[in-house]
C-alpha positions, 0 to 999 in steps of 0.5 A, spaced: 190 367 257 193 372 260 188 376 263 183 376 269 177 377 264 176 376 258 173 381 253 166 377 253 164 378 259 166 385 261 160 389 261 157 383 265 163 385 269 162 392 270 156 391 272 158 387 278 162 391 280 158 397 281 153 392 285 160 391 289 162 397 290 154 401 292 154 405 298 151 403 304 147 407 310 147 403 316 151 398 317 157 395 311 152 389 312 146 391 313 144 392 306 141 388 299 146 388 292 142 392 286 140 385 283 138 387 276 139 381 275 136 376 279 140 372 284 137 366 283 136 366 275 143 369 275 148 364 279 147 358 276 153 356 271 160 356 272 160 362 268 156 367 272 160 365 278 166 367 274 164 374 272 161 376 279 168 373 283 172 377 277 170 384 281 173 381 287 180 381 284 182 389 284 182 388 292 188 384 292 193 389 287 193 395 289 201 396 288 202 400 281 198 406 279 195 404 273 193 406 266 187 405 262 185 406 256 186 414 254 187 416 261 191 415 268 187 411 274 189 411 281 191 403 283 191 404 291 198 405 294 204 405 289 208 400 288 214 405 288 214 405 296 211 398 299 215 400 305 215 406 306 211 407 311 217 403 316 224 404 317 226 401 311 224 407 306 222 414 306 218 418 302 221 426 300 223 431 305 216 429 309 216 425 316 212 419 315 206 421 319 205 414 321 211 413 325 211 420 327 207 420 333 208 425 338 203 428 342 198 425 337 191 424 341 188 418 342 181 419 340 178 414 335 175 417 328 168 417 327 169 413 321 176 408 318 176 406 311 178 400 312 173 397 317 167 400 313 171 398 305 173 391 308 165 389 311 162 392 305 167 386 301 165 381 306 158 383 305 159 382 297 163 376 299 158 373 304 152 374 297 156 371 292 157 365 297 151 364 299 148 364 292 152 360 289 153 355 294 145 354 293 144 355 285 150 353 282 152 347 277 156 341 281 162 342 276 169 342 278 168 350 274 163 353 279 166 348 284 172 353 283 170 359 283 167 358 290 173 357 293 176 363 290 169 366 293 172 363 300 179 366 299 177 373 298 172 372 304 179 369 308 183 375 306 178 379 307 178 378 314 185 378 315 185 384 313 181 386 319 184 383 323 192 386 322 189 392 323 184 392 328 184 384 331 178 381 334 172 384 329 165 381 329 164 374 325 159 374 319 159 369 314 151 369 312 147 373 308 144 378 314 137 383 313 134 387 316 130 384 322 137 379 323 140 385 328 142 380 333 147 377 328 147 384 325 150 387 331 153 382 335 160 383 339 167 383 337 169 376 337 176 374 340 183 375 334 183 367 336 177 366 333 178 371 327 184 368 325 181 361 326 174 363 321 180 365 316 183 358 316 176 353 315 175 358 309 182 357 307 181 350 308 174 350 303 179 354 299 183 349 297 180 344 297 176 346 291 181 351 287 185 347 282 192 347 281 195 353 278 195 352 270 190 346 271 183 344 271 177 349 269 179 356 274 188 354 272 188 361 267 194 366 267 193 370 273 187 367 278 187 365 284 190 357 285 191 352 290 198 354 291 196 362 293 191 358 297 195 355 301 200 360 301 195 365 304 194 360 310 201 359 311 202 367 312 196 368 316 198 362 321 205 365 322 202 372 323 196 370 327 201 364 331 208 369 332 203 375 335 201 370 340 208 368 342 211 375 341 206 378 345 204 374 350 212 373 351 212 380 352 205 381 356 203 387 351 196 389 352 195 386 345 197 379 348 191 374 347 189 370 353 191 363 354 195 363 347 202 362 345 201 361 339 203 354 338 197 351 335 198 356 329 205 356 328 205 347 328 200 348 322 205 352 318 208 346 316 203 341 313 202 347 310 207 348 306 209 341 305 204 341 300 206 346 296 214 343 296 212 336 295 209 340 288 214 345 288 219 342 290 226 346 288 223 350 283 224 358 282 225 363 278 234 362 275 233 367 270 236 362 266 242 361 272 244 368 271 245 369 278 246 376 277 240 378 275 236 372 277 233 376 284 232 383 280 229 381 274 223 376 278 220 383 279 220 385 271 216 378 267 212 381 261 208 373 262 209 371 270 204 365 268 210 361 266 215 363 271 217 358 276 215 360 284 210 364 281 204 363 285 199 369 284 200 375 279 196 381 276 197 381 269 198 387 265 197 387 257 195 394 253 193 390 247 187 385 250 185 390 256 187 397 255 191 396 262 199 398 263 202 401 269 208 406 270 212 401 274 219 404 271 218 409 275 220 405 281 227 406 279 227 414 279 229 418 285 223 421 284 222 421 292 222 414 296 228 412 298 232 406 301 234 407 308 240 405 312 236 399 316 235 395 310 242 396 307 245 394 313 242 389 315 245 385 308 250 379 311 257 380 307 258 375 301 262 371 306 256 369 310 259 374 316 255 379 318 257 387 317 261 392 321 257 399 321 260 404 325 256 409 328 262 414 328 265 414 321 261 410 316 265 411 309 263 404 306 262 407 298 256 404 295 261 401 289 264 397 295 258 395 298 256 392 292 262 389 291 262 386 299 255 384 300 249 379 299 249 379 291 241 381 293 243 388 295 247 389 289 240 387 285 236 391 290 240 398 291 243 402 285 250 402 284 255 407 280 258 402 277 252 401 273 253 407 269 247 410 267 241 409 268 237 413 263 240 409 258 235 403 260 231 401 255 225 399 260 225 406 263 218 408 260 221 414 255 218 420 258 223 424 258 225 426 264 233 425 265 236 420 272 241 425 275 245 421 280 242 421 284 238 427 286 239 429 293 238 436 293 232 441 292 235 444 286 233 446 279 229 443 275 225 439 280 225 445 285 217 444 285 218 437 288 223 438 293 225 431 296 232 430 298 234 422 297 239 418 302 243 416 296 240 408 296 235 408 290 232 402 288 233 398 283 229 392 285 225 389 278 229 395 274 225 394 267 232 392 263 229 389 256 226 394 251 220 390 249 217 392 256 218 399 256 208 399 255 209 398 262 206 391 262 211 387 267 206 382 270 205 384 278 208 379 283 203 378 289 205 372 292 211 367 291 213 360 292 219 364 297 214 366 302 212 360 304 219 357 304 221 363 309 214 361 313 216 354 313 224 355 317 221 361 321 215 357 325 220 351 326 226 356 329 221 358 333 218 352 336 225 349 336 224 344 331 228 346 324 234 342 322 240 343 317 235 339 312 229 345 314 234 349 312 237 346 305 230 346 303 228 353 304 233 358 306 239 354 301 234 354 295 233 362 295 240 363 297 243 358 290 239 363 286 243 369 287 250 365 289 250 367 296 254 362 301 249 357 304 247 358 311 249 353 315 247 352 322 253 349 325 256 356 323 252 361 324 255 368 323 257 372 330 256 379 331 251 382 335 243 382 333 240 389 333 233 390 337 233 397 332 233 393 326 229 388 329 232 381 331 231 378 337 238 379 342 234 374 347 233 368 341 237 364 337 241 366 332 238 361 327 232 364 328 235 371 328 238 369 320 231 366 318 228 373 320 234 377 317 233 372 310 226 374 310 228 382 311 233 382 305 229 376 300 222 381 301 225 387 300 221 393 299 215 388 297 210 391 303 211 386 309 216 390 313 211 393 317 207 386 319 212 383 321 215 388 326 208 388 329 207 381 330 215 380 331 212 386 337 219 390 336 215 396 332 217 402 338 223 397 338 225 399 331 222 405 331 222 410 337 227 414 336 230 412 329 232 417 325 233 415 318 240 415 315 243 414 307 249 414 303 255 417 305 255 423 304 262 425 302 262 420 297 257 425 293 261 431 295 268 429 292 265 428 285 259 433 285 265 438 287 270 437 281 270 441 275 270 437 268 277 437 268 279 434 274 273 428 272 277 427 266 284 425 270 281 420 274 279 413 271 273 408 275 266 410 276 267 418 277 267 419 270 261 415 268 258 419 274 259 425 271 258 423 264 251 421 267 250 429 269 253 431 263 249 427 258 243 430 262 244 437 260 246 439 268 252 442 270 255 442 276 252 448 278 245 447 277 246 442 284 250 447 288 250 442 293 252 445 300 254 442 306 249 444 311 246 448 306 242 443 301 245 437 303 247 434 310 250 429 314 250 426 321 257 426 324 258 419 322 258 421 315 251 418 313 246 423 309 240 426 313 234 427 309 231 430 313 236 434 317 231 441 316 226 438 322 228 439 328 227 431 331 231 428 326 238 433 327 243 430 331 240 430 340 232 430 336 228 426 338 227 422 332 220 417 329 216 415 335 209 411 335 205 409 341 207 402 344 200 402 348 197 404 342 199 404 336 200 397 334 192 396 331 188 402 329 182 404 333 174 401 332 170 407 328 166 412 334 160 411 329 161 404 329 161 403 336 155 408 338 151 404 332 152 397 336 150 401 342 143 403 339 142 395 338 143 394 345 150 391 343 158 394 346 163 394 341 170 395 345 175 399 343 182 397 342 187 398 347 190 406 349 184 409 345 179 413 347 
């Protein structure tokens, strides 16, 4: 069944997820759900378990904008930008506010979205537990929905703790008259991160395998996402303490370096490989597509190294989503700290010059890891309103757009000439948008695995054949061998680790290009505590510009005397209806470059013309969010102090 909820059940549905989704007055755990059923007549089978956890699900993929029914709804951040609020990718012509921090104050806000929507979650979690660990049937079905119920309680809290660290534990059902709990002080992010892993324990203890037992069906929660969950958190929370205590940041945690979660990472994983084994996605050994089109599954379910997908069907719920719009240069674009941080084909690292950069983006296609060829769009592709999986809607892909002209004058955005083509839709029957959304993957434990052990200076050639080696053989990239690794310098503005080893720094770099675009750039520059390192300063750079002018520049006569992609380039434009004049496209006019060559996107804001003062966050501040005032002025009526986080007032 390739669904989260079957067509039975979704009135039921709709009505918990209002009971889920009811306002609060006081605090996000300090009220009783809207039963208009009964919670003791109600959580009883396998069954009414199965339809209240259903409307936990929607926290867990916000990626795509989503379509249902006749009209459109917001899914939470688009998948066209994961990253696009680090260095890796911007948005239009617009700063990324989140990174430009300069003489922004340090007052908290009354209110933050995230603490109150992730305790109003945990309150639901915490009513779910409750009552289906009291009334349930003892049956391996019910069983099963409970450890989803203890999943989503766990990726709860770890969403709390990314943002703000230590939060308050509360894992009862809590009323009115129970305000010493209700109200309790923020306990340490130590013993958050520990509260996460006992209920990813619970979790995978009760949840079946994937495509097994009674809760197996395509595109639930399963043993492997369980697993996979505690070994991300256990990296997270076990690099955050190492990094930061190493650093003695204000965000460091007290008489922790991180041991203790680093050293669970591989008896977690070891259970998914001893499953897994060297299973992943091969396109059918089609290693140049192999990465690209993971991305672009009509059915995930049967896609080896799939762990956890949302499904997407037109037909059986009304839901598509508008991913082929990923591939448009229709504002976010890749930056030059993703393009090179890619190795060459070789295993060598690149030569990038900060003074004349003429590298073409045919050549780096042809020169580097395979993956960047599947991630970057290159010309050699020839056109790209000419893919069958584009979503038909009308508008023409121009190459690429990097001015503010006609037609598209309202929009006004200015690309760095790397766009995305990661999980590009290429076959024809997918043009409904109905790809399945890929949330988690057998390749993120792999990289977990080889990344403790660098860190705690116990990998092996052999930890590394099992992990790094199996993703790399997909794609045909040359092995990496730890007797050889690649020399050059390891950049503190891409975020290696100059200090630490380079088989460490490569593990870091395979995980970089592997979760490309994916959404987990910005966690790991916090954990890795390099953030102001990669940021502060950064002035985002693109393609070359020059490779753009010489062929927007020509007349039709003189594309037609050259031979290679600058005819197909034009023909793209041609095809489209748009001449050449329609772009006009002026050096330091509408375009621009800095004196290495590289586009400027942003070369009208001062800070990020050449001697300006680029990106910047506050490194006292700015690697967790601050606790809500109301929040804290609420725990002070309640005799209780709930502290603030470093650098806010």
């Amino acid at each position: 069944m390739k669904a989260y909820i079957s067509k039975p059940c979704r009135i039921i549905f709709a009505l918990f997820l209002v009971m889920n989704l009811a306002a609060c007055k006081k605090n996000f755990l300090d009220r009783t759900p809207l039963d208009s059923v009964a919670a003791t007549d109600f959580f009883n089978t396998a069954s009414d378990l199965q339809t209240y956890v259903n409307g936990f699900y929607s926290r867990l993929a916000p990626q795509y904008n989503t379509q249902g029914g006749t009209g459109t709804t917001s899914g939470g951040n688009s998948n066209l930008a994961l990253d696009a609020n680090t260095d890796m990718m911007i948005v239009q012509t617009t700063v990324t506010g989140s990174l430009y921090r300069w003489d922004v104050a340090s007052v908290a806000g009354e209110t933050n979205g995230t603490w109150s929507g992730g305790y109003s979650n945990i309150r639901s979690d915490n009513y779910f537990l409750h009552y289906a660990n009291l009334n349930a049937e003892k049956t391996d079905a019910a069983n099963h929905y409970i450890g989803e119920g203890y999943f989503f309680r766990a990726w709860d809290y770890f969403n709390l703790l990314k943002n703000f660290g230590g939060v308050p534990i509360i894992t009862e059902l809590l009323t009115d008259v129970d305000l010493q709990k209700l109200y309790a002080p923020r306990d340490s992010r130590y013993d958050v991160t520990k509260q996460i892993l006992a209920d990813l324990d619970l979790a995978i203890a009760k949840l079946s395998w994937k495509g097994e037992g009674p809760g197996g069906m395509a595109g639930r929660l399963n043993k492997e996402a369980a697993l996979t969950l505690k070994a991300r958190v256990a990296l997270y929370e076990g690099t955050w303490e190492y990094y930061h205590s190493k650093k003695g940041s204000p965000y460091a945690m007290t008489g922790k370096n991180g041991v203790e979660f680093l050293e669970m990472v591989e008896p977690t994983v070891q259970q998914i490989i001893t499953r897994q084994g060297t299973k992943i996605f091969t396109a059918g050994g089609d290693k140049t597509i192999a990465y690209n089109q993971l991305f672009a599954q009509k059915v995930a379910n049967s896609v080896d190294g799939v762990f956890l997908f949302k499904a997407y069907d037109a037909a059986l719920l009304a839901l598509s989503h508008n991913f082929f719009f990923k591939i448009l240069d229709s504002g976010p674009s890749i930056t030059d700290h993703l393009t090179d941080i890619y190795l060459n084909k070789d295993g060598s690292q690149q030569t990038v010059s900060a003074t004349n950069y003429t590298t073409t983006l045919n050549q780096l296609s042809t020169n580097l890891d395979p993956r960047f060829r599947q991630t970057v769009w290159t010309p050699d592709r020839g056109p790209l309103n000419q893919l069958a999986g584009r979503g038909g809607d009308g508008d023409p892909f121009r190459y690429p757009v990097i001015a503010s002209q006609a037609p598209y004058t309202s929009i006004g955005f200015t690309s760095t000439g790397y766009r995305n083509f990661k999980g590009a839709v290429l076959a024809q029957e997918a043009t409904k948008g109905e790809t399945d959304d890929i949330l988690m993957r057998y390749e993120e434990s792999l990289l977990s695995l080889a990344e403790a052990k660098a860190i705690l200076g116990t990998i092996s050639q052999s930890d590394i054949d099992k992990t790094v080696n199996v993703i790399r053989s997909r794609v045909g990239m040359v092995p990496l061998n730890m007797g050889s690794l690649p020399a050059g310098t390891y950049r503190e503005d891409l975020g290696f680790d100059p200090t630490a080893s380079a088989v460490l720094n490569e593990i870091r770099r395979e995980r970089t290009v592997e979760f490309a675009l994916e959404g987990f750039r910005l966690d790991d520059l916090k954990r890795w505590a390099v953030y102001e390192k990669v940021i502060n300063g950064y002035q985002p750079k693109g393609a070359v510009l020059q490779e753009f002018l010489n062929y927007f520049n020509r007349t039709p006569a003189q594309v037609a005397l050259d031979n290679g992609s600058d005819a197909t380039l034009y023909s793209q434009i041609r095809k489209d209806g748009y001449t050449k004049n329609e772009f006009n496209l002026v050096n330091g006019t509408t375009v621009a470059a800095f004196p290495s060559g590289r586009m400027n996107p942003w070369f009208r804001q001062n800070d990020f013309k050449p001697g300006g003062r680029g990106l910047y966050i506050n490194p006292d501040r700015d690697y967790l969010s601050a606790i809500p005032l109301g929040q804290i002025k609420l725990y002070q009526v309640y005799g209780t102090t709930l502290s603030q986080n470093p650098g806010w007032n």
